[in-house]
Phi, psi and omega in degrees: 000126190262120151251192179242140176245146177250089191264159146198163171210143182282160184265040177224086193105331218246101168257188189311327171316330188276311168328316198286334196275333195263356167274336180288283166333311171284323175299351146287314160329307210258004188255302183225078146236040163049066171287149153239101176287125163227042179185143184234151165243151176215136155242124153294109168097005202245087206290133180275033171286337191240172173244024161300054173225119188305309165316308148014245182306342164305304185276009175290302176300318185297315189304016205264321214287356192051036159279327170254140153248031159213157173266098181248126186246134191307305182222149174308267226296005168281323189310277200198146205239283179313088175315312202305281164004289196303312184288329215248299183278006153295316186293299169342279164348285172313303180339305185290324193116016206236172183200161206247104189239123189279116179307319181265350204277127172265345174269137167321337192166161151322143165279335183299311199307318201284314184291323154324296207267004161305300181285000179258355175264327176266011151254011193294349205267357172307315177272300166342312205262009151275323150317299178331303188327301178295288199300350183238051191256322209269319193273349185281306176312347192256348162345277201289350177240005191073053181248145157318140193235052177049171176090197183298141184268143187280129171329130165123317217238166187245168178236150185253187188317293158321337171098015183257133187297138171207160189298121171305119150295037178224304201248003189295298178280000162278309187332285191309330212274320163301315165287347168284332174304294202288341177309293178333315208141300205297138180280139168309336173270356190261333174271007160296295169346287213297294179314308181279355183286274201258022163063040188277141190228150177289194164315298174289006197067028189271180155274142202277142172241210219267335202273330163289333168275315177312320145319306182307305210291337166237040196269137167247018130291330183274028162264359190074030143289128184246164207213123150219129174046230169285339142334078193230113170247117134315107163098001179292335174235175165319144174260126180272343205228092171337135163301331151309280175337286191290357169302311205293294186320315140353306188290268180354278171343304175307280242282285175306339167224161199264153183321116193278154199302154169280117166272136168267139197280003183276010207231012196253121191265116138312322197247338181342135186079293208278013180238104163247155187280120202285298196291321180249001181051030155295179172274121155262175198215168228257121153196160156251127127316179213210129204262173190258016178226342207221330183085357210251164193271162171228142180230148193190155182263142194215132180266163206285327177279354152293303164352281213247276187284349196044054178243316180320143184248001197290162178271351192228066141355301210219129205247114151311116169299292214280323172302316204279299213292337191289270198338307159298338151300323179327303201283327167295329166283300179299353176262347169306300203302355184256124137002278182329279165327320201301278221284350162263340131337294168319303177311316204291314192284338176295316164311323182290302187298347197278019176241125197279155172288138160350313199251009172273325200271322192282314171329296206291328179309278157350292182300315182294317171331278191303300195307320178291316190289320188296339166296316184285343181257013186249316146339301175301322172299318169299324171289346161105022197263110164199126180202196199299302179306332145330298208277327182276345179280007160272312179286358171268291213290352130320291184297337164305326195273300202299313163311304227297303175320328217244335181279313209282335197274328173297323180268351174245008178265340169277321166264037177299150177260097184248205233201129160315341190255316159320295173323289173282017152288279170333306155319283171334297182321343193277356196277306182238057160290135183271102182304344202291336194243161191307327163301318200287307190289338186278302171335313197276336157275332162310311201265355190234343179257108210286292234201099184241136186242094162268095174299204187268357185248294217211163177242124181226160225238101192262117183270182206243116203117137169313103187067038177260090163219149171240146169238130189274106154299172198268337170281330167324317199240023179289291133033312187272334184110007203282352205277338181252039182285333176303338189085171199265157177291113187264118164250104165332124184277307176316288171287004208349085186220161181260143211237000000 
C-alpha cells in the first residue's frame, strides 16, 4: 500500500522541529502498518483554518494520479480545523481512491465531520447541477462558434487568441502519423515505442502510453469535428486527419478488440485503512492464497506484524475476507433498519449544518448591493440618463453579479443546507442497498463504518456516530463461516512456500 505523508505546523509559535516529529512519528506509523511512503507534503508557517496551502492543494491535485492510497497526518487537525474543509476535502480524496488516516488517532475523524462528509458525497449534485446549469450557459456560447471551452487542450491542436482550435505545427503531424501507422498494421505498443523513441510527449507532458494513443485514434476532432455537450458542427474545426482514414482505422479497431478482463470483486479489500488487530493494533491488509490441499484460492486480511516482523501474538494472525466483510454489512443494515439510528442521524447533520460559513453572509451582502446598483442604474435608463458610460457600468455590474451568483452556489456546494426530509430521504435509500453486490456493500462500509478491531474473542465494529458500536462474538456469526478466521492451510502462489 503506497502513502503519503501531510506534515504542517501553523505560525504560532511552532518551528521546523515540530515538521521533523510529525514525519518521524507518521513514519513509523506507516512502517509498521506495512506503508511504503513516496512522498511527503509539508507546509510551513500555514494555519490549517484555510485550505490556501500550497503542498495542500498539491497533494490534492496529486491524488488524481493514482500514485497513492492514503493520506497519513501525524493528528486529523494537521488535515484541516474547519470540519466543512475537513469533509469537502476527504470527499475529493475518496473520489480519487485515497482515504485519510491519523497516525496517533485510531478513529478516522469525528462522527459529525464524517456524517458531513457521507451527505456531501451523496448530495453534492443538489447544488452542482445548479452551477452547471451557470457554466455551461457560458460555455454553450462558445460552442455555438467552435471555441475552446478550458480544460486540457486536445494533442495536435494549438488554440489561438480568439479561442479557435488551430493546427500545431509540431505535433499537428504526429497525429497524422499516428493514424497511418495504425492504419498499416502497427500495433498500439508498437507506436508507443515508435513516439517514446523520438521523444514525443503528451499535452502534460508525460510519456505516450497505451491510453493516450487510443484516445487520439477515437477522437473525431481530428475529423474536424467539434462537440460540446448536444452540440456537433461538422467541419467546425480544421481536420488533421483525411475521412477515409479515420473510418478505415475505426473499421480496424472493432476487428481488434477484445474483451476487457472481468474484474473479480473478491479481489476488492472492503475494509482496507478501517481493519485492525486488537492485540498489537497494527493495521491489517488484504492478500490471497491457494490452499495446499484442496488448489482453491483464498482471500483474507492479515496484520502486517505477522507479515513482516512476525512480533503479532494474536490468536486469529490472519482474518477470511468474505465471513468477515458479510458480517460487518450484516451489522450495518441493523443499525440502518433501526428507527432510532434513523432519527439521530438526521438531529446530527441539521446540527452540524446550522453553523453557516463565514463567507456566505459577505457574498450574499455583496450580491444584494450590486442588485440594488443595477436597479439604480436601470432607473436611470428609464429616465432617460443613457450614454456610453451608463452602458458600460451596467454591464460590469452585471458581470459582478454574475461571479458573485456562481462564488455564493460554490461556498454552498462546500457548506450545503439540507431540509430534514432531504436528509432522511437520503439514509433511507441505504435501507434498500442491495448487499449481493460489490457496490452495494462497499457504499454501506465507506459510509457507515469508522473501524473494525479483531480480537482473540470477538470483533468490534465502531460506526461514524457518537457511541455507535458493536461487538460481534465468533459464535454469533459461526453461521458466516467467522469460525475458521485462522484461516486454510496456505500456499502463497506468488512465492510458492508454505506460509
Amino acid at each position: 500500500m503506497n502513502a503519503v505523508i501531510y506534515a504542517r505546523y501553523s505560525s504560532e509559535g511552532q518551528r521546523d522541529e515540530s515538521i521533523d516529529g510529525q514525519i518521524r512519528e507518521c513514519m513509523e506509523y506507516c512502517k509498521q502498518n506495512g506503508m511504503t511512503v513516496v512522498k511527503e507534503y509539508i507546509d510551513r508557517a500555514l494555519s490549517a483554518k484555510t485550505d490556501n496551502r500550497p503542498d495542500f492543494q498539491r497533494m490534492i491535485k496529486d491524488s488524481a494520479k493514482g500514485l497513492f492510497d492514503v493520506v497519513v497526518v501525524w493528528k486529523l487537525d494537521r488535515f484541516a480545523r474547519n470540519r466543512y474543509d475537513s469533509a469537502h476535502y476527504k470527499a475529493a480524496l475518496k473520489k480519487n481512491g485515497v482515504r485519510v488516516i491519523s497516525a496517533k488517532e485510531n478513529i478516522a475523524d469525528g462522527p459529525e465531520g464524517i456524517i458531513l462528509e457521507s451527505m456531501l458525497e451523496g448530495m453534492a449534485e443538489y447544488y452542482s447541477a445548479e452551477l452547471s446549469v451557470k457554466v455551461i450557459r457560458g460555455h454553450t456560447e462558445n460552442a455555438l462558434k467552435c471555441k475552446y471551452n478550458g480544460g486540457t487542450p486536445t494533442f495536435g491542436f494549438a488554440i489561438d487568441a480568439d479561442k479557435h482550435y488551430q493546427p500545431d505545427p509540431i505535433t499537428a503531424p504526429v497525429v497524422l502519423d499516428i493514424f497511418k501507422m495504425y492504419d498499416t498494421g502497427s500495433t498500439m505498443k508498437q507506436i508507443v515505442d515508435y513516439l517514446n523513441d523520438l521523444g514525443v510527449t503528451t499535452v502534460r507532458g508525460r510519456p505516450a502510453d497505451l491510453n493516450f494513443i487510443s484516445g487520439i485514434l477515437h477522437n473525431r476532432k481530428y475529423l474536424g469535428e467539434y462537440k460540446y455537450r448536444d452540440i456537433v458542427v461538422p467541419n467546425g474545426i480544421p481536420a488533421l486527419v483525411p475521412a477515409d482514414l479515420f473510418e478505415r482505422v475505426q473499421d480496424q479497431m472493432k476487428k481488434n478488440k477484445k474483451a476487457p478482463a472481468r474484474h473479480k470483486a473478491e479481489d476488492d479489500y472492503l475494509l482496507t485503512t478501517k481493519l485492525f488487530c486488537g492485540t498489537c493494533k497494527a493495521m491489517m491488509v488484504g492478500e490471497s492464497g491457494t490452499s495446499g490441499t484442496q488448489g482453491r484460492k483464498y482471500h483474507y486480511y492479515r496484520c502486517v506484524n505477522s507479515k513482516k516482523r512476525k512480533i503479532c501474538t494474536a490468536k486469529h494472525k490472519s482474518v477470511r475476507k468474505e465471513p468477515l466483510e458479510q458480517a460487518v454489512v450484516s451489522s450495518v443494515m441493523r443499525n440502518i433498519m433501526d428507527d432510532a439510528f434513523v432519527e439521530y442521524f438526521v438531529d446530527q447533520a441539521l446540527a452540524l449544518q446550522g453553523q453557516e460559513s463565514n463567507e456566505l453572509p459577505s457574498l450574499r451582502r455583496q450580491l444584494a448591493d450590486t442588485e440594488k446598483a443595477i436597479d439604480n442604474m436601470l432607473n436611470a435608463i428609464q429616465a432617460g440618463i443613457f450614454n456610453a458610460s451608463t452602458k458600460r457600468r451596467l454591464d460590469e455590474l452585471e458581470a459582478t453579479k454574475e461571479k458573485l451568483e456562481l462564488s455564493i452556489i460554490k461556498e454552498e456546494m462546500k457548506k450545503p443546507q439540507f431540509t430534514r426530509e432531504q436528509i432522511q430521504f437520503y439514509i433511507l435509500q441505504y435501507r434498500k442497498v442491495d448487499t449481493n453486490t460489490l457496490e452495494g456493500r462497499r457504499r454501506l462500509i465507506d459510509g457507515f463504518v469508522n473501524s473494525v478491531v479483531v480480537y482473540d474473542d470477538y470483533i468490534l465494529v465502531t460506526f461514524n456516530y457518537k457511541e455507535g458500536a458493536e461487538r460481534i462474538t465468533f459464535e454469533q456469526i459461526e453461521r458466516s463461516d467467522l469460525s475458521s478466521l485462522g484461516g486454510p492451510y496456505f500456499v502463497v502462489t506468488l512465492e510458492n512456500k508454505v506460509v
